[in-house]
C-alpha positions, 0 to 999 in steps of 0.5 A: 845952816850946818857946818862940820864941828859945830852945833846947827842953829836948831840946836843952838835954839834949842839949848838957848831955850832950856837955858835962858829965864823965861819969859825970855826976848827973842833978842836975848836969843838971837844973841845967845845963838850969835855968840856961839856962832858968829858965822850966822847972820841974824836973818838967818837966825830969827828966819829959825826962830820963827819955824820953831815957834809953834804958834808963829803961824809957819809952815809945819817945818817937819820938826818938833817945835822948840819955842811958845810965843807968850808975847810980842818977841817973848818967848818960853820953850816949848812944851807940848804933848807926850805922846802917851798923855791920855784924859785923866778921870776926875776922882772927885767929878767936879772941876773949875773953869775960871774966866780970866777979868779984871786988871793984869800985871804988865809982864808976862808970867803964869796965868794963875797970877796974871789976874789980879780981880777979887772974883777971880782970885777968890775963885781960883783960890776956893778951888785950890783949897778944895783940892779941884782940878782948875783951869783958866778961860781966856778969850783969847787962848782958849783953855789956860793950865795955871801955869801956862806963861802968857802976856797981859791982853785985852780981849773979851768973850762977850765983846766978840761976835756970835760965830766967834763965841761959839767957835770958841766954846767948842775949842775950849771944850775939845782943849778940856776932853783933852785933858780929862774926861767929862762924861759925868762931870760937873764943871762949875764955870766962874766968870759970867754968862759971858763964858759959860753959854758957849760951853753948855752944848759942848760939854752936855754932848759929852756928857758933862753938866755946867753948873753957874755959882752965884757971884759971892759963892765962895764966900764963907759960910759965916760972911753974912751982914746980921743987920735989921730988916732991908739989910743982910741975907733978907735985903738980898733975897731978890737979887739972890733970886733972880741970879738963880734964875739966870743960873738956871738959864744957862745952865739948863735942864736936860730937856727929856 
């Protein structure tokens, strides 16, 4: 709706957006819209609201997007892709992909927080010491930067059909190419076979190798258990030895 001498509710919602807290409610914006055009109905308000969303499910409106759903009726402003955004290069070749597991907190907020497991924190903290380029494996997003905001869910790679799993891994690894370019890349996935079987032919067609850490890999050097025969590095040796074998599995040499 447009009317001489005043704002058009697009730009209303747009302003709404880079003003309000996010995650911010979709009342909280119809309100914030309301207030400065009282003239508006809240049909017509929130009928906006839906064709800004990217991904509402609308049709294209022909507009750049305003809003990111992260929720239901929670919201961040839009953020998109510049135009001039090309794949980076990988100064150090190597980069982490870590599979979103266990508990979350109960707002919406960056992924890089919205986990709380031990393996999950202990692998995105080694990766954010070692100074690597990590990114967050949803099974429901897809590929995740550690700022994206998202709401707590509960959807899990290896709960989802054949068809679904490997849908997903080329979409993860297209959101990946995206960003950077794989060719000679190693990706180090954390988080399971669960994640990272969808991805081996994905990244090997271009270029890039899937390497599987053993589970306690970034752990300290020094962490071991110094107890008599049974325990510590000797007690675990088959264990250790069977994980390299499934890592091995996944991973898998090129064929020749």
């Amino acid at each position: 709706m447009s009317t001489p001498g005043l704002p058009t509710i697009w730009e209303l919602i747009a302003e709404g957006a880079a003003t309000l807290p996010e995650p911010f409610s979709r009342a909280a914006l119809i309100n914030w819209v309301s207030a400065r055009r009282p003239d508006v109905g809240v049909s017509s308000i929130a009928t906006h609201i839906q064709l800004a969303t990217d991904n509402a499910g609308s049709p294209p409106s022909g507009r750049t997007p305003l809003l990111h759903r992260v929720d239901r009726g929670r919201y961040v402003r839009h953020r998109g892709t510049d135009v001039g955004d090309v794949a980076v290069d990988v100064p150090c070749g190597r980069l982490v992909l870590i599979g979103s597991s266990g508990a979350t907190t109960a707002e919406p907020m960056p992924v890089a927080r919205l986990f709380s497991s031990p393996g999950f924190v202990r692998a995105r903290d080694a990766a954010v010491r070692a100074r690597l380029p990590w990114f967050v494996l949803s099974a429901k997003h897809g590929l995740l930067d550690a700022g994206d905001v998202v709401g707590p869910y509960d959807v899990q790679i290896g709960d989802q059909s054949a068809g679904y799993r490997t849908a997903w891994g080329e979409w993860v690894v297209a959101q990946l190419a995206e960003r950077v370019r794989l060719d000679g890349v190693t990706v180090e996935v954390h988080g399971g076979v669960d994640f990272a079987q969808p991805l081996r032919q994905p990244l090997a067609r271009r270029g890039a190798a899937l390497e599987l850490p053993l589970p306690g890999a970034w752990q300290e050097s020094g962490d071991h258990d110094d107890g008599g025969p049974g325990d510590g590095a000797a007690g675990r040796a088959p264990v250790r030895v069977a994980l390299g074998r499934l890592r091995d599995l996944v991973t898998g040499h090129r064929a020749s």
